[in-house]
C-alpha positions in Angstrom: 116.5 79.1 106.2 120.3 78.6 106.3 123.5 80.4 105.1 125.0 76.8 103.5 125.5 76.1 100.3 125.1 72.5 100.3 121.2 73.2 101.3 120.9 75.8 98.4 122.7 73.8 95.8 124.8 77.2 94.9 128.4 75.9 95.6 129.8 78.0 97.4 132.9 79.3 95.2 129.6 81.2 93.1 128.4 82.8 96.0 129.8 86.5 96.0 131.9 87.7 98.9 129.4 90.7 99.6 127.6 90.4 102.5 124.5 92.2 104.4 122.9 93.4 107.4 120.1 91.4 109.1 120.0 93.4 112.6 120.3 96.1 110.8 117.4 95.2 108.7 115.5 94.1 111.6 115.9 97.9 113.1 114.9 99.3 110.1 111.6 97.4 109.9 111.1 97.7 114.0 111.2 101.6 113.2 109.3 101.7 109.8 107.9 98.4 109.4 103.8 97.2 108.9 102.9 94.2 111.7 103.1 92.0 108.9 105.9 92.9 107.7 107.6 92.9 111.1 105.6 89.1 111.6 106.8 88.0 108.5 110.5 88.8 109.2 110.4 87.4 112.5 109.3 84.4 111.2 111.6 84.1 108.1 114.9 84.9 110.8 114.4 82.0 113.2 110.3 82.5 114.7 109.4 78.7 113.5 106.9 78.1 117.0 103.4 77.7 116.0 103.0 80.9 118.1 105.2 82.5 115.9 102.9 81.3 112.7 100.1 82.4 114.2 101.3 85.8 114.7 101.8 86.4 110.9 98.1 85.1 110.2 97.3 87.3 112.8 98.7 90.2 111.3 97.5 88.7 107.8 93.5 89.0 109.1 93.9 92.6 109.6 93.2 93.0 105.9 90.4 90.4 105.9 86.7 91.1 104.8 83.9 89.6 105.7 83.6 88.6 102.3 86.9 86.1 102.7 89.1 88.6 100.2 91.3 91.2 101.3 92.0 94.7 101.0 92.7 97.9 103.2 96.1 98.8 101.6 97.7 95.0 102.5 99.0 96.0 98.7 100.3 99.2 99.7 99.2 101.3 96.5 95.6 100.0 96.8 94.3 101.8 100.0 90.2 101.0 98.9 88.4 98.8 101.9 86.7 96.6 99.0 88.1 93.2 98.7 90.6 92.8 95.4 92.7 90.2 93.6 95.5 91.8 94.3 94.8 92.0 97.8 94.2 88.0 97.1 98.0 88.1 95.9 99.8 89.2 99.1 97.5 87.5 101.6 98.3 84.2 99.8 101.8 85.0 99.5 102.1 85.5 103.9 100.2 82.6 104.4 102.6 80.6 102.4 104.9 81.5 104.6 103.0 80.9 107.6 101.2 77.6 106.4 98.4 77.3 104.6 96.9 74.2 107.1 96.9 76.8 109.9 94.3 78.2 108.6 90.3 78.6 107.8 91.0 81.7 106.0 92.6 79.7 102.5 89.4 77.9 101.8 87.0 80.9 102.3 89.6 83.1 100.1 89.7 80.5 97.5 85.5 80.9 97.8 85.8 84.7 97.5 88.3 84.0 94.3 85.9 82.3 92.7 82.9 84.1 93.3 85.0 87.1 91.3 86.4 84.9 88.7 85.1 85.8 85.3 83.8 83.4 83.0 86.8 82.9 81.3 88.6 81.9 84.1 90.5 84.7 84.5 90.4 87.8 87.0 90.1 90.9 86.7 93.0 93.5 87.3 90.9 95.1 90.1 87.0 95.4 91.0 85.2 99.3 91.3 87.0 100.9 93.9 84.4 103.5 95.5 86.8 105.6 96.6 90.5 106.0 95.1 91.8 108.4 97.4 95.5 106.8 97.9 95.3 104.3 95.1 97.1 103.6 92.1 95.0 105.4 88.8 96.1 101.2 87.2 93.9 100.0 89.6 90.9 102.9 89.7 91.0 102.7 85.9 90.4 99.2 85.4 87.8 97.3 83.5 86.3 95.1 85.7 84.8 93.0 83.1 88.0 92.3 81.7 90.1 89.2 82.4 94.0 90.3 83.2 96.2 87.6 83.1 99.0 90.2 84.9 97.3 90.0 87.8 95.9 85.9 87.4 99.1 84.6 87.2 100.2 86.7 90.1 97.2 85.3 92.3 97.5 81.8 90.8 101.5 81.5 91.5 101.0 82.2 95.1 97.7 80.0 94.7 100.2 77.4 94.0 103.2 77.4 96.1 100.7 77.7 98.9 98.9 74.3 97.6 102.0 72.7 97.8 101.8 71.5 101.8 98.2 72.5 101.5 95.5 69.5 100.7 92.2 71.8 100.4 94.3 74.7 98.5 95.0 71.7 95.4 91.5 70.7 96.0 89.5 73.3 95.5 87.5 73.7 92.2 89.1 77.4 91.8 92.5 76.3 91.4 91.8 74.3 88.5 89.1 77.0 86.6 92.2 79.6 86.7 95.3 77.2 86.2 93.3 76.5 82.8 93.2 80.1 82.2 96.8 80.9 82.5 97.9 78.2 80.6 95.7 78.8 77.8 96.3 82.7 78.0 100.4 81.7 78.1 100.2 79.4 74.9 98.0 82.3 72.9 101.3 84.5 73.1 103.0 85.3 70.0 105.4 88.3 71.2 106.8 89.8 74.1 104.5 90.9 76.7 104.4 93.2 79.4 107.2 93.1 81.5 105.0 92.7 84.6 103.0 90.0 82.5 106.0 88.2 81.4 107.1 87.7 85.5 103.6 86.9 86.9 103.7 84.5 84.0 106.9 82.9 84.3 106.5 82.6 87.9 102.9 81.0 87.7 104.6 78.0 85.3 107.8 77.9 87.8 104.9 77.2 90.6 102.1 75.3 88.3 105.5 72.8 87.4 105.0 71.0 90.9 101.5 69.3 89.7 101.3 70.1 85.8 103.7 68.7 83.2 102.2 71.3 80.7 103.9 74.7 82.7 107.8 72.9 81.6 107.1 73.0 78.1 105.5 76.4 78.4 107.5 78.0 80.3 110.8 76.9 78.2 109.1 78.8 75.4 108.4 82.0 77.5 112.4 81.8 77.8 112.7 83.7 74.6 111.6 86.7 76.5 114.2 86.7 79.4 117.3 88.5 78.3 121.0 86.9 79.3 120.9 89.0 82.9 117.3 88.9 83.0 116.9 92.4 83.4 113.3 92.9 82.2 112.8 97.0 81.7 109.2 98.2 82.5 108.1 100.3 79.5 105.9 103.1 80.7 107.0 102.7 83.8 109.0 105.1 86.1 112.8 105.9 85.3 114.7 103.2 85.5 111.9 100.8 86.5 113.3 97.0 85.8 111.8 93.7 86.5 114.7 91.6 87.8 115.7 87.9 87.7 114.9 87.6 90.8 112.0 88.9 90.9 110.8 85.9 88.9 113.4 83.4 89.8 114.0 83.9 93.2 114.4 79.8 94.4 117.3 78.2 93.9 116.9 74.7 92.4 113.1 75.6 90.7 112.2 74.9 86.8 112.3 78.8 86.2 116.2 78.7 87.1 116.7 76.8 84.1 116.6 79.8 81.8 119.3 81.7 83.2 122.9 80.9 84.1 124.7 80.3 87.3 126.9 83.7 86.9 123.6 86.1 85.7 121.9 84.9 89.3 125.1 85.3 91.4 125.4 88.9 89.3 121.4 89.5 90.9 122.5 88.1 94.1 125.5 90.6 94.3 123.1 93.4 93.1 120.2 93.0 95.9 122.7 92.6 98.3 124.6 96.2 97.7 120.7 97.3 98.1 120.8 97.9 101.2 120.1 101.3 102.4 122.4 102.8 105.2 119.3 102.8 107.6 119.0 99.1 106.6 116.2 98.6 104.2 116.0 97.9 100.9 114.4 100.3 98.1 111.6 99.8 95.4 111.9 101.7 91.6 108.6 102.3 90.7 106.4 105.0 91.6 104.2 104.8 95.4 101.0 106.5 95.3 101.3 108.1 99.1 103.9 108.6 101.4 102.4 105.9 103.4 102.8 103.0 100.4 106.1 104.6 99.8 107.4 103.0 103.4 105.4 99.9 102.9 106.4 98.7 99.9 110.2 99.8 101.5 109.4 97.1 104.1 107.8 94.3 101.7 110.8 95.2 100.1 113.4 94.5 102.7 111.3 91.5 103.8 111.2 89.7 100.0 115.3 90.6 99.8 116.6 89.1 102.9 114.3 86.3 102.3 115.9 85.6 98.7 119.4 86.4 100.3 119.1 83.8 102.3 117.8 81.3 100.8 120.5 81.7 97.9 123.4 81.4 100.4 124.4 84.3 101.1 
């Protein structure tokens, strides 16, 4: 990562004159901070030794089962020991970061992903959880024989940036089963969807754009739903909850950029920047399901924004 503009492609008289913290953040995460959290900002702030890879898989197989999925609260609000998709979600995400190559764990996960895919294509929002003690009533409550393209997408987009430098991630028979059932779920829509839908969505076709044609066309069309500062309000959600642009666009120089402006980004860009908290974390707006999560998702949190900081510039 780099602070220049000319590796971004944000020139730099659009980049905001705010600036933040990183030692700051980097205390904050040394006094509050998960191992993989910690790993993963290590890595992201200069750690680039194979060594330093290795640590965040390292901290990454914590959360592994036996099975080849993950769990044990590596999504903070899901505390259950059995293996889910959304524990899928944020194990593929670190080992993007890491390298996929690196790695036995992707092909065995990608194994597990299948074995759980439905016959549709699709997976389900989360598998019986024996006991929900710490865990989000979303996930205790739901229907494991239904397909949930919320929580798909979410799996497939990470599925997908990770296959980028990975050979046996774009080869594996899963990849293609649920890429088909996203896009056919995406082209079925004929109104706004969930707010959390309409981001795992859009960021699915931003990452599915690399290999498939099919996700620009789609995912011009799914531009009807972002508004001009692509604030995206979670209904039923807690106060104030909001999807933001870059939550879904958070790459400069990706397909998904296309449906916003240059100043509605550097307007995001200024907002997660003044984000950050006097002890030098960052902040989440939904609700956390135990005072542990709450802290987690605080460090995911300051994690995802100085990673989006910087590679935007700033």
């Amino acid at each position: 990562m780099t602070d220049s503009s000319k590796t971004t492609g944000i020139p730099r008289d659009n980049v905001g004159s705010m600036s933040f913290d990183i030692g700051r953040a980097a205390s904050f995460l040394a006094a509050h901070g998960r191992v993989l959290d910690r790993r993963r900002f290590a890595l992201l702030t200069g750690g680039t030794s194979p060594t330093d890879r290795a640590a965040v898989l390292a901290a990454v197989d914590g959360y592994r089962n036996g099975d080849g999925g993950y769990s044990w609260g590596i999504e903070p609000d899901l505390r259950a020991p059995e293996s889910q998709p959304a524990g899928a979600l944020h194990a593929l995400e670190a080992i993007g970061d890491a390298g996929a190559e690196t790695t036995s764990a992707t092909p065995q996960l990608f194994d597990w992903l299948d074995s759980v895919t439905l016959p549709d294509g699709g997976l389900p929002f989360a598998l019986p959880i024996a006991n929900p003690v710490a865990c989000a009533p979303f996930w205790v409550e739901s229907d494991p024989e239904d397909s949930s393209l919320q929580i798909t997408a979410g799996v497939a987009a990470q599925a997908h940036r990770l296959a980028r430098d990975a050979q046996g991630a774009r080869e594996h028979p899963w990849l293609a089963r649920v890429t088909r059932y996203c896009f056919d779920a995406i082209d079925q829509m004929d109104e706004k969807p969930f707010a959390y839908v309409l981001s795992f969505a859009l960021q699915f076709l931003d990452a599915a754009a690399d290999s498939h044609p099919e996700a620009h066309e789609l995912l011009q069309r799914l531009g009807k739903y972002v508004p001009a500062d692509g604030a995206i309000p979670v209904e039923g959600g807690a106060a104030g909850e909001t999807l933001r642009l870059l939550d879904f666009a958070p790459e400069p120089g990706r397909p998904v950029r296309s449906l916003v402006d240059e100043a509605a980004v550097v307007a995001d860009l200024d907002r997660l920047e003044n984000g950050q908290q006097s002890d030098g974390g960052w902040v989440v707006d939904f609700t956390s399901y135990s005072e542990a999560a709450a802290l987690e998702w605080r460090g995911y949190a300051t994690v995802s924004a100085v990673a989006i900081l910087r590679a935007n510039g700033r």
